[in-house]
C-alpha positions in Angstrom: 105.0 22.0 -29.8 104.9 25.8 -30.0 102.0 28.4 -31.2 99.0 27.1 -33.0 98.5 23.4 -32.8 95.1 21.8 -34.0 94.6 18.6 -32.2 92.0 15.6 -33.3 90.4 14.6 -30.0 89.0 11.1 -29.8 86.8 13.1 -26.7 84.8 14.7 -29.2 84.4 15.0 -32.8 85.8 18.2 -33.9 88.9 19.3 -34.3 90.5 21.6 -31.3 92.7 24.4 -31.7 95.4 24.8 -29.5 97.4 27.7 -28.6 100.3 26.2 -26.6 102.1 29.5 -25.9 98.8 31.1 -24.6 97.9 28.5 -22.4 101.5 28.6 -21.3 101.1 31.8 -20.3 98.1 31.6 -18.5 99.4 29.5 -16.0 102.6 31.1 -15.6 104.6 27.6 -17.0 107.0 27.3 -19.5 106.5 25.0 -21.6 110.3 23.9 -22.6 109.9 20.1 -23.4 107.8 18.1 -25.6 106.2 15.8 -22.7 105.2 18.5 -20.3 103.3 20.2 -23.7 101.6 16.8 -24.7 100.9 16.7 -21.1 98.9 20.3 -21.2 97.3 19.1 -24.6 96.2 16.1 -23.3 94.7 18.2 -20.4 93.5 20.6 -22.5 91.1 18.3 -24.3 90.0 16.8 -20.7 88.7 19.9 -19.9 87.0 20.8 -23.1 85.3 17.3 -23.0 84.5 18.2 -18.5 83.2 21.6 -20.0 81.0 20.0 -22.4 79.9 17.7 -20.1 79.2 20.6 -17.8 81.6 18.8 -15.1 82.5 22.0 -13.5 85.9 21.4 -13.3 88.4 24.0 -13.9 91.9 24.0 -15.8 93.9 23.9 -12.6 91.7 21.3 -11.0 92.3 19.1 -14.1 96.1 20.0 -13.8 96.7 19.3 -10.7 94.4 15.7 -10.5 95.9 14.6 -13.8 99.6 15.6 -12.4 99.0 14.3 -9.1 98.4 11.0 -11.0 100.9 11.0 -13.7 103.0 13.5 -13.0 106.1 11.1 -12.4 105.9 9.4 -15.8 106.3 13.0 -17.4 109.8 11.6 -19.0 107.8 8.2 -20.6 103.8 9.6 -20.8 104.1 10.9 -24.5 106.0 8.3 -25.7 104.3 5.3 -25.2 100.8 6.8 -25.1 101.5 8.0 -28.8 102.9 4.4 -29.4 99.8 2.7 -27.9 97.1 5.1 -29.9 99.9 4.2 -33.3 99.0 0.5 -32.3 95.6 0.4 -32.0 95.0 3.2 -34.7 96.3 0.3 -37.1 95.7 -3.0 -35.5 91.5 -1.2 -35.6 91.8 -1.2 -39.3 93.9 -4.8 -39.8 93.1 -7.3 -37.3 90.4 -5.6 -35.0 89.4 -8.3 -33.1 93.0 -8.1 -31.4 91.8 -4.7 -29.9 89.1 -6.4 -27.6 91.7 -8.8 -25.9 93.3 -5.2 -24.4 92.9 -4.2 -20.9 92.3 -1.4 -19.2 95.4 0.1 -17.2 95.9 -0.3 -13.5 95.9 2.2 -10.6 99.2 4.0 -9.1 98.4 1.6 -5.6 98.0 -1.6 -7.3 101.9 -1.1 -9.0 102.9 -0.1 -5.7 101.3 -3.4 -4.2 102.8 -5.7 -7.4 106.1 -3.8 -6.4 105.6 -5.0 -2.6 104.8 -8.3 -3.7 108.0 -9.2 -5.6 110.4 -6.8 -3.7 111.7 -4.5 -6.6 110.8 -1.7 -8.5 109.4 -1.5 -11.7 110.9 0.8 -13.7 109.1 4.4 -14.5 108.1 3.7 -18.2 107.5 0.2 -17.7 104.4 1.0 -15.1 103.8 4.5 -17.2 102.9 1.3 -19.6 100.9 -0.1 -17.3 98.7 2.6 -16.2 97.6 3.2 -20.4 96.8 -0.7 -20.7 97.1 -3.1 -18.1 98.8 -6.0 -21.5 95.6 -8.6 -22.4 94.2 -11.3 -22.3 95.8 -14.8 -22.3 94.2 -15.5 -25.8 95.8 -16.4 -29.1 97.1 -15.0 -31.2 98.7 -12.6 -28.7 99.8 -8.9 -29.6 103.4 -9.3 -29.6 103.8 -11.3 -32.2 103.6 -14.8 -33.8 106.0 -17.4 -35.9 105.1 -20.6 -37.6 106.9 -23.3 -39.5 105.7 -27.2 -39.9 106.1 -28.3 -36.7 106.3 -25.3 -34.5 104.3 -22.3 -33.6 104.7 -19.5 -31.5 102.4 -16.4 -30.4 103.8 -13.8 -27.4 100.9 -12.0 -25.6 101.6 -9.1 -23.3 101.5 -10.1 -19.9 98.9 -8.2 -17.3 101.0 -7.1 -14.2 99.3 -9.5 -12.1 100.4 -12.3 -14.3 104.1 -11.3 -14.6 104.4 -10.7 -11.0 103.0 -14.6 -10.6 106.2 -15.3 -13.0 108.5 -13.2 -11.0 111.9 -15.0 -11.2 114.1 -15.8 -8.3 116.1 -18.9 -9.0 119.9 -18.5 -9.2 120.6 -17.7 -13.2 117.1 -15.6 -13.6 117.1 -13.3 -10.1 115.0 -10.1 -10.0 114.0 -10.8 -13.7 109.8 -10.1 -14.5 108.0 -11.7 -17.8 106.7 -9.3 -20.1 105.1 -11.9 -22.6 103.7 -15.9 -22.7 103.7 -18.2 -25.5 101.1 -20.9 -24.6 102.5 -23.5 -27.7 106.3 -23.3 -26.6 106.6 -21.9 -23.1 108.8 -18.9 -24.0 109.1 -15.7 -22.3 110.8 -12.7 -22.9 112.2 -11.2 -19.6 113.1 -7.6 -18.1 116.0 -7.6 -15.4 114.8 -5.8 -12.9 117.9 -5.4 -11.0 121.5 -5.5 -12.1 122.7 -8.7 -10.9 124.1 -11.9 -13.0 125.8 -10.0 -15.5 122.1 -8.7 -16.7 121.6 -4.5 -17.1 118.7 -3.1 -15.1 115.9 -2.8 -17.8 117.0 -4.6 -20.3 114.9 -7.0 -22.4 115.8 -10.7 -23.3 115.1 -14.2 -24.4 116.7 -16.6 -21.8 119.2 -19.3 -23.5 120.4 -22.2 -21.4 124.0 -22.6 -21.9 123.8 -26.6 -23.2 127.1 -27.3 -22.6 127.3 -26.4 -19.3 126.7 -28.6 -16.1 125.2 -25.7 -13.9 121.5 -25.3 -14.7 122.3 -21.3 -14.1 124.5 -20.8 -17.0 121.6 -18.8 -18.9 122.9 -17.1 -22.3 120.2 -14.1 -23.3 119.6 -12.8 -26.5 119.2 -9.6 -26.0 115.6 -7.8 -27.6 115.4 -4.3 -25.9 117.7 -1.7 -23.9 114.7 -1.0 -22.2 110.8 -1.3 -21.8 110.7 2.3 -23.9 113.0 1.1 -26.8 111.5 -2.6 -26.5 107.8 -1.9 -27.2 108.2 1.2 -29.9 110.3 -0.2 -31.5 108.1 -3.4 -32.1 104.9 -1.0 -32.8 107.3 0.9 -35.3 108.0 -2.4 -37.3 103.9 -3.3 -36.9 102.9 -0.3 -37.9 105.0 0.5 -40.9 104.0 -3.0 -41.8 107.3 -4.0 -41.6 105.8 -7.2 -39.8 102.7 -8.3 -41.8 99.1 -9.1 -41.0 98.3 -12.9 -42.0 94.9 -13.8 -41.1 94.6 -11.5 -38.0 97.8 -12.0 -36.5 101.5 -10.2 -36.7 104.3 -12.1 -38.2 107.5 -11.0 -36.9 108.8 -11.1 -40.5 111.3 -8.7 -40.8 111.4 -7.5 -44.9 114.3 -5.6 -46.7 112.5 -3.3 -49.0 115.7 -3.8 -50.8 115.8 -7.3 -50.8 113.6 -7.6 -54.4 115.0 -9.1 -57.7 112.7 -9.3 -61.3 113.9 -11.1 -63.7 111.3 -10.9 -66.6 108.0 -11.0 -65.6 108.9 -13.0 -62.0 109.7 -10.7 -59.1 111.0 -12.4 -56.0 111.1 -10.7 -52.6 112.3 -12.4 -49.6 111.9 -11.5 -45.5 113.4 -13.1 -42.9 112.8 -13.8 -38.9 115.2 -15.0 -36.1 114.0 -17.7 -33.7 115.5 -17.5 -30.1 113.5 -20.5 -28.8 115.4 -22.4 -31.0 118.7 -21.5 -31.2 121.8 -21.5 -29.0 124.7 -19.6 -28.3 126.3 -22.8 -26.2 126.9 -24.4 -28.8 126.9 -22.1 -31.4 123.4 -22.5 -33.5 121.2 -19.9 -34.8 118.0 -20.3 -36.6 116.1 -18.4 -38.8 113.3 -18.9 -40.8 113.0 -16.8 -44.4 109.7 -16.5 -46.1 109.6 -16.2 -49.8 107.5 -14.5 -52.7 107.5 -15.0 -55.8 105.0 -13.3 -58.2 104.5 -13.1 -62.2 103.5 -9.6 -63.4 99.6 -9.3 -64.2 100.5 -7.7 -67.5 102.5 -10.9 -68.7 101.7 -12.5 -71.9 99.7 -15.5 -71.0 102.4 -17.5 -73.2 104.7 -16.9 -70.4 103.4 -19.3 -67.6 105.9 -21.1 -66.3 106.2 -23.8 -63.9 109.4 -24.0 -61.2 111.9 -27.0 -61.7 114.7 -26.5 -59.2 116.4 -24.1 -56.5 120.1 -23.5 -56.2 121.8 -21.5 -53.1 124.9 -20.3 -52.7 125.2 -19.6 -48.7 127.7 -17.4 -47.1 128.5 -17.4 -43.3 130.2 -14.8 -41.2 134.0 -16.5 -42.0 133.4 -16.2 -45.7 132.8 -19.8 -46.5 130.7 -20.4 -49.2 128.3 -23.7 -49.2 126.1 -24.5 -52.3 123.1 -26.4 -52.3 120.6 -27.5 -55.0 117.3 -29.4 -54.9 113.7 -30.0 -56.7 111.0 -27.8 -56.3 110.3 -25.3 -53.0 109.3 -27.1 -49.5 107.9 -29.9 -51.8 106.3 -28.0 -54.2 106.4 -27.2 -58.0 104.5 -23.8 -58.0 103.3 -23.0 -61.5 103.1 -19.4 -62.9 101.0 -17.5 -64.3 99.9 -13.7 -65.2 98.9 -12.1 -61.7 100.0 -15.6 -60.1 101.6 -14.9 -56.4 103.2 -18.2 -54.4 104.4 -17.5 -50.9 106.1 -20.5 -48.5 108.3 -20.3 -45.6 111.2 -22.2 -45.4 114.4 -22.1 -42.8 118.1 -22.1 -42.0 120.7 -23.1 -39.2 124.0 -21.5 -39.1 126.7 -21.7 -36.0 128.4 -18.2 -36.8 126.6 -15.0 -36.1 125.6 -14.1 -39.6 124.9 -15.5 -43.2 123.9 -14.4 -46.5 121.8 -16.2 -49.1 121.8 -15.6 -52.6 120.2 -18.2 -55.5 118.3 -18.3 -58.1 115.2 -20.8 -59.5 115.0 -22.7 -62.7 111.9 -22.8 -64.6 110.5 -24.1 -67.4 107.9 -22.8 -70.3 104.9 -24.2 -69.7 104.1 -24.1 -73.9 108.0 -25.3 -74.3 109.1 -27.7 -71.8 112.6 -27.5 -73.4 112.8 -23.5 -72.7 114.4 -23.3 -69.2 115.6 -19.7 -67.8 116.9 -18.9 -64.6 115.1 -16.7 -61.9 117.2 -14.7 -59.4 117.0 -14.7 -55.8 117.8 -11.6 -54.2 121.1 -11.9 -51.3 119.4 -11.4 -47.8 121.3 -11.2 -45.1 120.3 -13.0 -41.6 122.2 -11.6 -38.1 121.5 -12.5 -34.9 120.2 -10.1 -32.3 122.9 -9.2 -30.2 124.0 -12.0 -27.0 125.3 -11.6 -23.5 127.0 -15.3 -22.5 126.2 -15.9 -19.1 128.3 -14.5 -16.1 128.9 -18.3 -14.6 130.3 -18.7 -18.3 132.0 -15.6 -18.0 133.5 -16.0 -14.2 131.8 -12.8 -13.7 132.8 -10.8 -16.7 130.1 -10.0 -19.0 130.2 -8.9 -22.4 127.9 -8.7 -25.2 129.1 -10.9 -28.1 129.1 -11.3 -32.0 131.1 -14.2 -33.3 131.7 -17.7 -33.0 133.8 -19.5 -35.3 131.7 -22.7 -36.5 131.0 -23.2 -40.2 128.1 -24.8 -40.2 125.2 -24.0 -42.2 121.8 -25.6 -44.1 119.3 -25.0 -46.4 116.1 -26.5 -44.8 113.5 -25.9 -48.5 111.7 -29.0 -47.0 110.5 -27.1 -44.1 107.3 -26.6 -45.4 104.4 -23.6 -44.8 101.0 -23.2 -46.2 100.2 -19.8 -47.9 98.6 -18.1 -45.0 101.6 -19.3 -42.3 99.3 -21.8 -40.2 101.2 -25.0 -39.5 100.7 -27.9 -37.3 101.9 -27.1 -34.2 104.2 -29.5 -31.6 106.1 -29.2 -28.8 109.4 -28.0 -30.1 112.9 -29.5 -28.3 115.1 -26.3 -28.6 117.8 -28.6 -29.2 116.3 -29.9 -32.5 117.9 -29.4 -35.6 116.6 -28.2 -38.8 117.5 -31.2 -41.4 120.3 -30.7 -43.9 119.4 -30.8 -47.5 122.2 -30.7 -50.0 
């Protein structure tokens, strides 16, 4: 951030110029980092807007009151402010009414008190987080993200502070650990450990797995989501906002999509994204689920002769050992989708798998709509499907912790008769996160 800079302030409508270096040396600083410069810019513009506003207040006044404040969250301020404006730059333009469920931040004294309240310390870019926007509302869907199949929904909101500190954790297994989100339809949270105790990393962000083999109620597995509040939420507003995750009818689907991952064959193009789902999944015993959703489209510039209808599927599934499973079926989660010029057919379908990692390859049969006795093969591109990385817990463990990335079960299956309508709104249930997706083979 050095010489002329022209900055778009949301204060006021035009366009400021900014001379870093000459403000720099104005006030006898040195601007050597990126955060204290966005920290000048951003005061900068404060006092452009006071100016206008004939506020009387001068540069230094706004220095010092804005560095007095925020001054401690200089490592963390440009970071997740740029992140938050990146989020509701986009969500304004694609699901706006997500926007209103946003709350203001909170005040340096009420962290303090939240921090006197649960006895720990939040850490620095967590409550920098906090002072920007204060989460939401408890409303659906909630900004961090939803997943639906036939029988199971889930949508994460962003805890307030007041909230999480209500959900403070201090049972044996889940010590010192805060929620950051709520899923009203499944009960799932994702955690930060606050303190390093249990085998957990101070910071760190996770999905709590019960270990369901084991007779103490405190053998808790995580799947691990984050490193840290920081790398946690950018990282999920980098994947909204390069639409990574999609928008379907004003919520985020944490559909994760290959750009890659496309085959065409003919006229047909079929693209596939996929999604882990901790809440139902295990590392004691070894079962991970994840749920794939599928698009298939015919060109718009296809002869109309070419409509086709789908017959059959056929996968050939590879797990992390290199066994190979195949499995073939009618139709797609029921369905015999019919296709046409400019035709596009989406569904959602899943898979259960005990080692770490799979791959799925296939292809479709169809037929000729004009010719019932043409039949040609579509291909399904490979996707691969990995779990997030796991720590096992430390009663597991005996105290030794490690993050871990194999398990040596075989099984897999293809689950086509999970079913999900075209805009990924199913009927929702109360999910056992012991159930099993059924086998289809």
């Amino acid at each position: 951030c050095q010489g002329n800079e022209s900055i778009e302030s949301p204060l006021i409508s035009s366009t400021i110029p900014v001379n870093i270096e000459v403000l720099s040396k104005l006030h006898g600083l040195h601007l050597l980092n990126s955060d204290l410069c966005f920290f000048h810019v951003h005061i900068y513009i404060s006092f452009i807007h006071s100016f206008i506003h004939s506020k009387g207040q001068t540069w230094k006044d706004l220095f010092q009151e804005f560095y007095t404040d925020m001054g401690r969250y200089i490592d963390h301020y440009s970071t997740l402010k740029t992140a938050w404006d990146s989020l509701k730059g986009y969500l304004e333009k694609k699901c706006p009414r997500m926007i209103t469920s946003l709350k203001e931040g909170v005040k340096e004294e009420e962290l303090d008190a939240i921090e006197a309240q649960i006895g720990c310390k939040l850490p620095n870019d967590y409550r920098c987080s906090f002072r920007i926007h204060n989460g939401q509302k408890l409303v659906v869907p909630g900004l961090m993200g939803s997943m639906a199949l036939s029988n199971h929904y889930r949508s994460e909101d962003l805890l307030d502070i007041e909230t999480a500190a209500g959900g403070f954790q201090q049972r044996k297994g889940m010590r010192q650990c805060l929620p950051l989100t709520f899923c009203f339809h499944t009960g799932l949270s994702q955690y930060m450990a606050l303190e390093s105790v249990e085998g957990r990393v101070r910071g760190e962000i996770f999905y709590q797995c019960p270990d369901q083999l084991a007779q103490d109620p405190s053998a808790i597995d995580m799947f691990i989501t984050g490193s840290s509040f920081t790398d946690w939420f950018t990282s999920y507003v980098h994947n909204v906002v390069t639409e990574e995750y999609p928008i379907i009818r004003d919520q985020i689907f944490r559909y994760i999509h290959d750009k890659e991952c496309v085959a065409t064959t003919g006229d047909i193009k079929v693209s596939v994204s996929t999604s882990f789902l901790p809440e139902l999944s295990s590392i004691h015993p070894p079962h991970y689920f994840f749920t794939y959703r599928i698009r298939i489209e015919m060109a718009k510039d296809a002869l109309p002769e070419n409509t086709c209808q789908l017959d059959t599927r056929y996968w050939k599934i590879t797990n992390a050992n290199g066994n190979v499973e195949e499995v073939r079926g009618p139709g797609v989660v029921g369905e015999f989708p019919v296709m046409s010029p400019g035709k596009v057919h989406e569904y959602a379908s899943c898979t259960t798998f005990s080692t770490t990692s799979e791959y799925m390859e296939g292809h479709y049969t169809f037929h000729r709509l004009k010719n019932k006795e043409e039949l040609f093969n579509v291909t399904i591109p490979r996707f691969h499907m990995v779990c997030p990385p796991f720590r096992k817990s430390a009663v597991r463990m005996h105290g030794s912790v490690s993050i871990s990335g194999t398990t040596s079960s075989d099984n897999s299956s293809d689950t086509d008769g999970f079913d999900a309508d075209e805009h990924g709104f199913m009927s929702v249930g109360d999910p056992d996160p012991t159930d099993r997706c059924p086998r289809h083979i």
